[in-house]
C-alpha positions, 0 to 999 in steps of 0.5 A: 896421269888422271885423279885415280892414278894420282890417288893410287900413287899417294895413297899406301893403305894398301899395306904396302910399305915405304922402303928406299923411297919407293913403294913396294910389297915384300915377300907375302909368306907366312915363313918370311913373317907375314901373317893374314889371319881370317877367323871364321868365328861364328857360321850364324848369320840371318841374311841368305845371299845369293853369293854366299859359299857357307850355306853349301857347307854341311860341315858348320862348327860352333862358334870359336870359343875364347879358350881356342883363340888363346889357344891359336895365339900360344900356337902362332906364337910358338911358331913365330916370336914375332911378325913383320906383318900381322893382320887378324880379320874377323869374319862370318857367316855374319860377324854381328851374330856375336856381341861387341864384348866378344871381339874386345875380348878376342883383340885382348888375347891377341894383344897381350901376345903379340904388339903390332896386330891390325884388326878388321872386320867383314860384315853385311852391318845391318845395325850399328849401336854405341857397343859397336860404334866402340868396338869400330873405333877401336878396329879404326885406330889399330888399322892403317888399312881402314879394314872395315869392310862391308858387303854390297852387290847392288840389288842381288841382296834386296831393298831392306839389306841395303836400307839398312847397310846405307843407314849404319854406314852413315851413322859411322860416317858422323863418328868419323868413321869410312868403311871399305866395300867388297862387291861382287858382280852380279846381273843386278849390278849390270841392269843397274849400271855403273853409275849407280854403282858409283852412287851407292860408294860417292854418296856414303863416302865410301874409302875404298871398293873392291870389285869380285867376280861371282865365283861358281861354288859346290853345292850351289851351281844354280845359284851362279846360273841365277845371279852370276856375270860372265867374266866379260860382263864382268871385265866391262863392269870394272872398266865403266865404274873406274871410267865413271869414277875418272869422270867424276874425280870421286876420291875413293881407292880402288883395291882392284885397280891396285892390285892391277897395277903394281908389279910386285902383287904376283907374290902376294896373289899366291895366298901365301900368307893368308889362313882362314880358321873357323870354330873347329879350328879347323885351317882352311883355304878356298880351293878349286876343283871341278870348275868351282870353288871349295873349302880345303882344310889343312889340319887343325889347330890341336895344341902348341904345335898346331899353327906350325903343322898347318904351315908345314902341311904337304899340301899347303906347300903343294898348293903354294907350288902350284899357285907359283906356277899358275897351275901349269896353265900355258895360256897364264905362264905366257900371259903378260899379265901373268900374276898381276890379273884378278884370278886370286887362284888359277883355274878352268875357265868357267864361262863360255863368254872367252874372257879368262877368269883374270878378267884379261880385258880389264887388266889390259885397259888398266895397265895401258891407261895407268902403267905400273902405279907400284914398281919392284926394286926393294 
């Protein structure tokens, strides 16, 4: 096996865990103890990207208020004394629309309650001062996941967007901080090649690099038009950046090709331990319908009993059931790959380019190349 097989083997930030001297994924349910808690604390944000699904919401509530995340904490906690995994994001439109001591005060919340919480953050980081270089600090010291994470889709973004998120990522990088990037795939990135790609991660440091397909999204078709890969575009994308990567032996973690290759991701890749919740306290979980995507809500957050009714929600269930059965789709039920592929939901295709939404070209050439890196068995 190459460099990036033997740094996928050694490296178990994934959150996956030691168990019997093999890596391995437990059960991801909320109902088994495993808990991602995305808050969508403010809808603010001044950047208007392209890839951007809030800006199609007619529905935008205010910023969570510090009494409603008291209010979440008593609730989860009502459901579940404690977790095996509890992981708590914090999320925007633009998280830096709100203040350093906002997130301190949040994180105390949940610390008081609960002791094991992991904090991340997903950000454009468009500036960094001292008040948020602490705050990064403490997120970096509660997280084996390394879960800052910022935003980076070559040119679609613009010049000043990326002069600014390459000059903060430096400046945490002489605080001894990495951040993480989630990348969404676009006609910019494919004029600009993968080795520029490869560039922008090799020259901050970058820790680890998520690839995403453009998703299709209600209310903003024509954007998709404008800016979106086909999924072959996109499946031959992720082979160049991972084969540049090899040339190069760049020692950098590759979100996409570990969920990939581990055996175990079809039970994590339902979204069944995973709720997004905004400043309505609304439950929310991106859903699909008419080929693109959508916010559905499963209730709210009201009282001491809210977490639980949004867990125990008919169609939260209904949707976990389909997600397990891939929605009944014969071509994903008999696909080799079925649950280790890219598709986080399973739906219509939505490109004519005959590439699945699981980028089944890219999970053919990763697995052949680098086999099963995390294997069942716990």
């Amino acid at each position: 096996m190459g460099s990036v097989s033997s740094m996928l083997k050694e490296n178990t930030r994934l959150g996956l865990r030691e168990c019997g001297g093999a890596i391995c994924e437990p059960n991801y349910l909320i109902e088994e103890g495993y808990l991602d808690l995305h808050l969508w604390v403010t809808y603010k944000c001044p950047n208007k990207c392209p890839s951007c699904y809030l800006q199609a919401l007619n529905d935008k509530p205010p910023d969570m208020k510090l009494e409603d995340v008291g209010l979440l904490v008593r609730s989860i906690g009502n459901y579940r004394n404690s977790w095996s995994m509890f992981r708590v994001t914090m999320y925007g439109a633009e998280p830096q629309s709100l203040p350093p001591s906002y997130y301190h005060k949040v994180m105390d919340i949940f610390d008081e309650r609960f002791d094991n919480v992991e904090y991340g953050m997903y950000t454009s980081l468009q500036f960094v001062d001292d008040a948020w270089v602490a705050l990064f600090r403490r997120i970096d010291n509660k997280n084996t996941l390394a879960m800052l994470a910022v935003s980076y889709d070559g040119g679609m973004r613009g010049n000043e967007y990326n002069k600014k998120l390459e000059a903060s990522v430096q400046k945490l990088l002489s605080y001894g901080m990495h951040v993480g990037v989630m990348s969404v795939v676009n006609k910019y990135m494919l004029a600009e090649g993968a080795s520029a790609y490869v560039d922008f991660l090799e020259r901050n440091s970058i820790h680890r690099f998520s690839l995403k397909p453009f998703i299709p999204i209600e209310g903003q078709l024509h954007k998709w038009l404008e800016y979106a890969a086909t999924m072959a575009e996109f499946s031959e994308y992720a082979i160049a950046v991972h084969e540049e990567i090899e040339r190069r032996g760049f020692p950098i973690m590759s979100s996409t090709l570990g969920h990939v290759c581990n055996n175990n991701y079809a039970s994590q890749n339902t979204g069944g331990y995973a709720i997004f919740v905004d400043g309505g306290m609304r439950a929310l979980y991106m859903g699909y319908r008419n080929k693109m995507e959508y916010l559905q809500c499963w209730g709210k957050i009201d009282g001491i009993d809210g977490f639980r009714k949004v867990v125990e929600n008919v169609d939260r269930k209904r949707f976990l059931a389909d997600q397990r059965m891939l929605h009944r789709r014969l071509d994903c039920l008999v696909c080799e790959h079925s649950g280790r592929c890219l598709a986080e939901v399973f739906k219509d295709d939505y490109d004519s380019s005959g590439e699945c939404i699981g980028a089944k070209k890219f999970v053919d050439w990763a697995y052949k190349k680098y086999g099963a890196l995390y294997e069942s068995g716990c």
